[in-house]
C-alpha positions as CSV (number, residue, x, y, z in Angstrom):
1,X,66.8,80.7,76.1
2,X,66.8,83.5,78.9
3,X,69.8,82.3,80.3
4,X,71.5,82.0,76.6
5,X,70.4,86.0,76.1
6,X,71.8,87.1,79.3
7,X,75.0,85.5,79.2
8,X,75.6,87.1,75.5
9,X,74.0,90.9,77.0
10,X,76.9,90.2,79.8
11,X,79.6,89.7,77.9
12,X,79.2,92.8,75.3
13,X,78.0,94.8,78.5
14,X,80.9,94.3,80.4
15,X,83.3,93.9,77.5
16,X,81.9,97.7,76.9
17,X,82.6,98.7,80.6
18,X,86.0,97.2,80.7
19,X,87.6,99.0,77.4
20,X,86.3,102.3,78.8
21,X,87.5,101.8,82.4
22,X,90.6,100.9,81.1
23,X,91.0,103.7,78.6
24,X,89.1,106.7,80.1
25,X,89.5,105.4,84.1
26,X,85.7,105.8,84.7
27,X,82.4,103.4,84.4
28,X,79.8,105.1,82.8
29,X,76.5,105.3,85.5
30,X,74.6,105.0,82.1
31,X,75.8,101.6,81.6
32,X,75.3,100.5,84.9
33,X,71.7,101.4,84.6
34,X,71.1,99.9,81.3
35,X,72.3,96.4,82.5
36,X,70.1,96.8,85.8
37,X,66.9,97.4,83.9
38,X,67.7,94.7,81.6
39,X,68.5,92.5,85.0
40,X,65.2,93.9,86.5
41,X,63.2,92.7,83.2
42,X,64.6,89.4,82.7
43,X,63.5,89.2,86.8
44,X,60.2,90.3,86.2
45,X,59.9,87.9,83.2
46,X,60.9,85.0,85.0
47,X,58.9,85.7,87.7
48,X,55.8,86.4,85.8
49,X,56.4,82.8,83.8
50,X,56.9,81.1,87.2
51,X,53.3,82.7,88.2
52,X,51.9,81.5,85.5
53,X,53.1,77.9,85.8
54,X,52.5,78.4,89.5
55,X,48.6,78.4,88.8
56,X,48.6,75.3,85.6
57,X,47.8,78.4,83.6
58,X,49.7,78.8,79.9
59,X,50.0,82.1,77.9
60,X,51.9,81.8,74.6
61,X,55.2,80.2,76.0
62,X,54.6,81.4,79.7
63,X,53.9,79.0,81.9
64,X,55.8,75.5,80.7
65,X,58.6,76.2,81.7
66,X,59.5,78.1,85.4
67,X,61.4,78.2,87.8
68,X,60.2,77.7,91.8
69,X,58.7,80.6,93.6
70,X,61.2,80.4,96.6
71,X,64.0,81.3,93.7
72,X,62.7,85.1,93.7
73,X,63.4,86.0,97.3
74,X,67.0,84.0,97.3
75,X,68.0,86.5,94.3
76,X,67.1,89.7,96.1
77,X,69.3,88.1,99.1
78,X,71.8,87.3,96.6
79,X,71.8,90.7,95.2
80,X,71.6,92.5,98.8
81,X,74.8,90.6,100.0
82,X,76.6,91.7,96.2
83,X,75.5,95.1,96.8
84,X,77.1,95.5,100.8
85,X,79.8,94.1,99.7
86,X,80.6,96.3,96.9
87,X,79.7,98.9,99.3
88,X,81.8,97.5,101.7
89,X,84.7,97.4,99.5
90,X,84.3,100.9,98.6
91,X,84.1,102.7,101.9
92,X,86.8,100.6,102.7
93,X,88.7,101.8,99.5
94,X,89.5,98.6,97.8
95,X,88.2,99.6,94.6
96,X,86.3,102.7,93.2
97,X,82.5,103.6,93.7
98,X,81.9,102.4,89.7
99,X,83.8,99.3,90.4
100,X,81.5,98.0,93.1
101,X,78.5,99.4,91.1
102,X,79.5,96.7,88.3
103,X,80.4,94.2,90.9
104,X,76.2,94.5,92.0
105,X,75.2,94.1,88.3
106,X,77.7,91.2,88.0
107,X,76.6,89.4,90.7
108,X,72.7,89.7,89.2
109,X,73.9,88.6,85.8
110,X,75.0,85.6,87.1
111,X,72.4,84.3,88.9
112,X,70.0,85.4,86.1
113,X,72.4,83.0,83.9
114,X,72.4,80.4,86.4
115,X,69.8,79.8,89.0
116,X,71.5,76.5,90.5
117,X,74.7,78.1,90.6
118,X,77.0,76.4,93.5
119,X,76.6,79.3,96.7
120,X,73.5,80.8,95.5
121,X,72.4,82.8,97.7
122,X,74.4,83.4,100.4
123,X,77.9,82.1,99.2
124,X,77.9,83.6,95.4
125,X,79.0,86.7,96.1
126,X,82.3,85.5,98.0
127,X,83.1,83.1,95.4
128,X,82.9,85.9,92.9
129,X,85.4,88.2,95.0
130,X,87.3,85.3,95.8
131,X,87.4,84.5,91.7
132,X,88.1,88.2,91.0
133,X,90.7,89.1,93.4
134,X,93.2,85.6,93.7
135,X,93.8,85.8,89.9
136,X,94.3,89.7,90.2
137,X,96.5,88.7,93.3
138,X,98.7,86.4,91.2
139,X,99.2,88.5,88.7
140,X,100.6,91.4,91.1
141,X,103.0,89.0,92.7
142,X,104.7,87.7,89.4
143,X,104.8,91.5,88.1
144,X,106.4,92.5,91.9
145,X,108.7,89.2,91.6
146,X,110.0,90.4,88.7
147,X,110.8,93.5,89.1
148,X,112.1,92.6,92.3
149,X,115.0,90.0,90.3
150,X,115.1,92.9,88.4
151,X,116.4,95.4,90.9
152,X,119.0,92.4,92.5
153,X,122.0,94.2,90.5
154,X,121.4,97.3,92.2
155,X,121.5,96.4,95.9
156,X,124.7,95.5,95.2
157,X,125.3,99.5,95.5
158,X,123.5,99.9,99.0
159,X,125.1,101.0,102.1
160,X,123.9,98.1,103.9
161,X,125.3,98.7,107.3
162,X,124.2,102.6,107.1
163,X,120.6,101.0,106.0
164,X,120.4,98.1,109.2
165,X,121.3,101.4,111.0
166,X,118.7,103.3,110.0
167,X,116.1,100.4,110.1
168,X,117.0,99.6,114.0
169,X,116.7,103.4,114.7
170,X,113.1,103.5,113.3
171,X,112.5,100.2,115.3
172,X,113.1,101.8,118.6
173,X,111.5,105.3,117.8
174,X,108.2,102.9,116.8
175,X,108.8,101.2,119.8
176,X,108.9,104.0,122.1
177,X,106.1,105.5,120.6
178,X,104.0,102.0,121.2
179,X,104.7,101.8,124.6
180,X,102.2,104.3,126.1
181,X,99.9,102.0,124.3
182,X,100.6,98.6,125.5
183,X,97.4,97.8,126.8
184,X,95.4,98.9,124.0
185,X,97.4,96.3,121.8
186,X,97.1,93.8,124.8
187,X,93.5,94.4,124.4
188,X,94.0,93.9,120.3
189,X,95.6,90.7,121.1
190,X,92.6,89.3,123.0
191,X,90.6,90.4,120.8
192,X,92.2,88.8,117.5
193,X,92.7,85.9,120.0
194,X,89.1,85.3,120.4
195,X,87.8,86.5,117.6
196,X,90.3,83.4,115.9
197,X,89.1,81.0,118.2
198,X,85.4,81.6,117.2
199,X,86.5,80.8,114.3
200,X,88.1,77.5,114.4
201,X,85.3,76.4,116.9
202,X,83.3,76.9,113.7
203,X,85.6,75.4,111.5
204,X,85.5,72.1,114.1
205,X,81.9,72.3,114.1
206,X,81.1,73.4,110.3
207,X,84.0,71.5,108.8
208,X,81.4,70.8,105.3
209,X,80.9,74.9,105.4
210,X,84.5,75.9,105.6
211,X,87.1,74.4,103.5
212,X,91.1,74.7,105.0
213,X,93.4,76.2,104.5
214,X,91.0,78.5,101.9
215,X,88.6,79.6,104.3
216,X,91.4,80.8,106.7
217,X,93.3,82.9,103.7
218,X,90.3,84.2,102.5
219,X,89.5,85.9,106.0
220,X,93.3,87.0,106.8
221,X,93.1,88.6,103.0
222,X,89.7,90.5,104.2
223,X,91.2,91.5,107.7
224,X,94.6,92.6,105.9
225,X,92.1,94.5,103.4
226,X,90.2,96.3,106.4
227,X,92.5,96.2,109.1
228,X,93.1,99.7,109.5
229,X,89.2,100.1,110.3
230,X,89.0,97.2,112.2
231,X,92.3,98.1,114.9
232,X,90.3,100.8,115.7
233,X,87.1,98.9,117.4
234,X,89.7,96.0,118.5
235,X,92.1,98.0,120.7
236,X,88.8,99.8,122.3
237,X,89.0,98.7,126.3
238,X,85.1,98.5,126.3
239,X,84.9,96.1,123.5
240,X,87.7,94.0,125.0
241,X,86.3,93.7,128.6
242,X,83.3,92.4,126.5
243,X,85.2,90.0,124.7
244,X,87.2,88.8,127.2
245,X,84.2,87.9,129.5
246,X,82.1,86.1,126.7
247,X,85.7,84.3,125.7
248,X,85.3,83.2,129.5
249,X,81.8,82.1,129.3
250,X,82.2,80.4,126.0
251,X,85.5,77.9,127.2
252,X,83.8,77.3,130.2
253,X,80.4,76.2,128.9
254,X,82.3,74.6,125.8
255,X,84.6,72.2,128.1
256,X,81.9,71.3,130.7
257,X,78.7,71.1,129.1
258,X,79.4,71.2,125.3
259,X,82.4,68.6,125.5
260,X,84.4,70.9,122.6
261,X,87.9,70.5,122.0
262,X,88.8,73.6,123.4
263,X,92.5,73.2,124.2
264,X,92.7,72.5,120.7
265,X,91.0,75.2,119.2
266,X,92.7,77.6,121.7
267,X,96.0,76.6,120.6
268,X,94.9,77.0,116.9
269,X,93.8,80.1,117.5
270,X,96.9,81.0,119.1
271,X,98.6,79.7,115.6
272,X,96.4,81.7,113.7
273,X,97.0,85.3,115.5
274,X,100.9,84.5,115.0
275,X,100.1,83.5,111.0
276,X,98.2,87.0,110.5
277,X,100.8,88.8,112.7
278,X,103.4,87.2,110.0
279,X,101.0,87.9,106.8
280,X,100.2,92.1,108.6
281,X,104.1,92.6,108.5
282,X,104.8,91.3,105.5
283,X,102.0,92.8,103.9
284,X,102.7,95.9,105.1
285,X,106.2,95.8,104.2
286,X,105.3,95.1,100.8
287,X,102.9,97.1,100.5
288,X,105.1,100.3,101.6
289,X,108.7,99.3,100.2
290,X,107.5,97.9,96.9
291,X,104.0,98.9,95.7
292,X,103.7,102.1,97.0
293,X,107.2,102.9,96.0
294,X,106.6,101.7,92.1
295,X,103.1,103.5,92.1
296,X,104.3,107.1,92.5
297,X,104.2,109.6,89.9
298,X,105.1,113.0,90.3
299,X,102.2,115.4,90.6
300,X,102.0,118.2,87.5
301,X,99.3,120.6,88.0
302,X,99.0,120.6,83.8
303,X,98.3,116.7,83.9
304,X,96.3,116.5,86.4
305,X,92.7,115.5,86.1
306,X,89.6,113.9,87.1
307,X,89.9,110.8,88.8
308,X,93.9,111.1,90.1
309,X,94.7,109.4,93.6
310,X,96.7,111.4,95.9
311,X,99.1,109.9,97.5
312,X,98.9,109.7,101.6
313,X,102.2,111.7,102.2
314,X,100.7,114.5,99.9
315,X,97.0,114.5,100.9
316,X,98.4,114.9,104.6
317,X,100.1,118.1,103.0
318,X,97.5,119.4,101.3
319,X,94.9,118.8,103.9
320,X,96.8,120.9,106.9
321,X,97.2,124.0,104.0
322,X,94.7,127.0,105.5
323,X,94.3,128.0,102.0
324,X,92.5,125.1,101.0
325,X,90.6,124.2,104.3
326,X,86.8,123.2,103.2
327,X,87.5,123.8,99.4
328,X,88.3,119.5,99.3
329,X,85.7,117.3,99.4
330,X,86.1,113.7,101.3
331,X,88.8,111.5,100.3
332,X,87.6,108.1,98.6
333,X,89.4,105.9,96.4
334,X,87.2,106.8,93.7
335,X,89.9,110.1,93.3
336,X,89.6,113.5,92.6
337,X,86.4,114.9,91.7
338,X,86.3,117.7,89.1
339,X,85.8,120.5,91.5
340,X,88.9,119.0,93.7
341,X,90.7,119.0,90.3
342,X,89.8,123.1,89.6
343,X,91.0,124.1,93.0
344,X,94.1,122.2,93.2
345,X,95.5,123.2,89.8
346,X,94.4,127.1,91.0
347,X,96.6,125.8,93.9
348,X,99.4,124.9,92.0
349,X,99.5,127.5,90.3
350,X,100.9,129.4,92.8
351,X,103.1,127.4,94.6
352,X,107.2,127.6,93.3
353,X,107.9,123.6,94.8
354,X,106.5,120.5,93.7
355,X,107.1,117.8,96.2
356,X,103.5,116.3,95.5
357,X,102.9,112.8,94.1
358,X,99.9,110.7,92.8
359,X,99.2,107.2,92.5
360,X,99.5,105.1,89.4
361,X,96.4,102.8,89.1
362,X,95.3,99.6,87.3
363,X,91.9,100.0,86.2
364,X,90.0,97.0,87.8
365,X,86.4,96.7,85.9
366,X,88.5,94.0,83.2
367,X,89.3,91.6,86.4
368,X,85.5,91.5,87.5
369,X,84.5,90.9,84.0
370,X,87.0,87.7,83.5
371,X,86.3,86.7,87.3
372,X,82.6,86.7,86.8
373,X,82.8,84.8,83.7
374,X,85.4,82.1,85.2
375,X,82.7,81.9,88.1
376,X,79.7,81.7,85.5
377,X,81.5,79.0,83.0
378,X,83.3,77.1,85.7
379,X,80.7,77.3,88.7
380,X,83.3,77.2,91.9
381,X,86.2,78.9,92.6
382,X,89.3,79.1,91.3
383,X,91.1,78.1,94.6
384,X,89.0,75.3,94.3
385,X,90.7,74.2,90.6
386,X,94.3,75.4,91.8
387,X,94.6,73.2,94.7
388,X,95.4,70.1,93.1
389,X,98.1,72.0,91.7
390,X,99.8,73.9,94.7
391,X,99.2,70.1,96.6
392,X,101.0,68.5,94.1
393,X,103.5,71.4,94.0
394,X,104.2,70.6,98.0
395,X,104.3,67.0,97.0
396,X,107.2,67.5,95.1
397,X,108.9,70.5,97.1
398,X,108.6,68.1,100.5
399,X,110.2,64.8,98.5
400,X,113.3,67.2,97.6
């Protein structure tokens, strides 16, 4: 009955929470909080029944029905993990503040609906980013697919030989700009080298725990996601001294006294920095040419308002003006807050040029919604239902 109520409470909540994300660009904090007290009550109740039960004691329907003690402390786990990694994903500026608020009341809905759900508690909240993001993911690449078949009739008009040009120029500026800094990315390597071999030691060891080629994609996706924190601590020389020597200790120990297979896992680690190398590039590449290129607007000072991304070429150019130094707050993906929005249009105002752009966003609450309720009604991941698919795909691509 309690889990028949919540999942009906869940859907109009975050039905709610999705139309107004995707029509005003904001979650309401008073939303949020209503579903969390009704999250904290159904906890509450439960846990009062399964005291109740606990002691052979009955009060009206309390008490015949309950769930084990030991569930109680595995959903505040649960709901930790949700809320670091919303956190997470925010500071890192994957989604907004109110989108990794929902993602935490999410993640308690569903293991309020379902107490056995497969992962609970320490897997559930990566299945439900894994079930949120890969559709979300598919859906981008058909759209950029698309509009990239779209645009084939009009490379036919690029100066090709001016544009390889141009492109081997930029290679060899880049280049020569790198090259003060070769050891720093030697020190990267290592790093990524051993932090890859870790991982397929673990993979060898914890085969039942990590599922290929998933488990692998799922961390290159995360690294991609975070990697321009993460080159930051990985080309530091301290950290890869550090490393290095526990790499050292770890092979050694591994080959004489814990009999691993570490030739093989070296070499597969090897494979893996080359794969992620392969998926950074391309990512990036995308990421600049196509997605960045589509999501421009141009910046109007009478449009603008609360919640607007600027883009990283115009927040550079607004940050190093002296007439606005300390009047912006701290950039977050969340956008411009309403005192941001006052001074720039006063800004604007003044200024004859308008080389300034914004971002055009996709409101994201509707993808947590539908992967949190794919999660809920199918209980896995959806990687796990489209494998047999892309094997049987590869079945049919390797025959040709």
């Amino acid at each position: 009955m309690t889990a028949v109520f919540y999942y009906g409470l869940f859907v109009i909540l975050a039905s709610v929470i999705s139309f107004q994300d995707w029509r005003e660009r904001k979650i309401r904090n008073s939303l949020i909080v209503m579903g969390l007290l009704a999250c904290g009550a159904g906890f509450c109740l439960l846990l009062t029944n399964s005291l109740i039960g606990a002691s052979h004691a009955r009060l009206w329907l309390l008490g015949e029905y309950y769930l084990p003690l030991g569930y109680y402390p595995r959903m505040i786990v649960h709901v930790f993990l949700s809320l670091v990694a919303g956190v997470g994903l925010w500071r890192y500026s994957i989604w907004p503040a109110g989108d990794a608020k929902f993602f935490t009341l999410a993640a308690f809905f569903t293991a309020l609906i379902d107490p056995n759900i497969p992962g609970f508690p320490y897997l559930l909240f990566l299945v439900l980013l894994i079930n949120i993001f890969v559709p979300a993911g598919l859906v981008f690449v058909v759209e950029t697919l698309a509009n990239l078949a779209l645009s084939i009739p009009r490379l036919r008009t690029v100066n090709w030989s001016g544009r390889l040009k141009a492109c081997a120029e930029v290679v060899a500026i880049r280049a020569g700009e790198m090259w003060p800094y070769r050891v720093e990315y030697l020190i990267l390597g290592v790093n990524l080298l051993a932090f890859f071999f870790a991982l397929q030691m673990t993979v060898f060891h914890y085969s039942k725990l990590v599922r290929e080629p998933w488990g692998s994609l799922a961390i290159f996706v995360l690294m991609f996601a975070c990697w321009g924190s993460m080159v930051k601590v990985l080309r530091n020389k301290k950290v890869g001294v550090v490393v290095f020597t526990v790499l050292c200790v770890v092979v050694l120990m591994g080959v004489f006294h814990l009999h691993w297979a570490v030739r093989e896992g070296f070499f597969a680690a090897l494979r893996m920095v080359f794969n992620f190398g392969m998926l950074l590039s391309v990512g990036r590449l995308l990421f600049s040419w196509i997605i960045e290129r589509d999501s421009l607007r141009e910046l109007c000072a009478s449009d603008l308002k609360y919640g607007d991304i600027l883009s990283d070429l115009t927040w550079a150019k607004i940050s190093a003006e002296s007439d606005l130094s300390g009047k912006m707050g701290e950039r977050y993906v969340d956008g411009l807050s309403h005192s941001d929005v006052a001074t720039l249009k006063a800004w604007l105002a003044s200024r004859t040029t308008a080389d300034y752009n914004i971002y055009h966003t996709i409101p994201f609450a509707l993808w947590i919604f539908l992967g949190t309720l794919w999660t809920i009604s199918y209980r896995g991941s959806v990687v796990t239902a489209l494998a047999p698919y892309f094997i049987r795909a590869q079945e049919v691509l390797c025959k040709r």
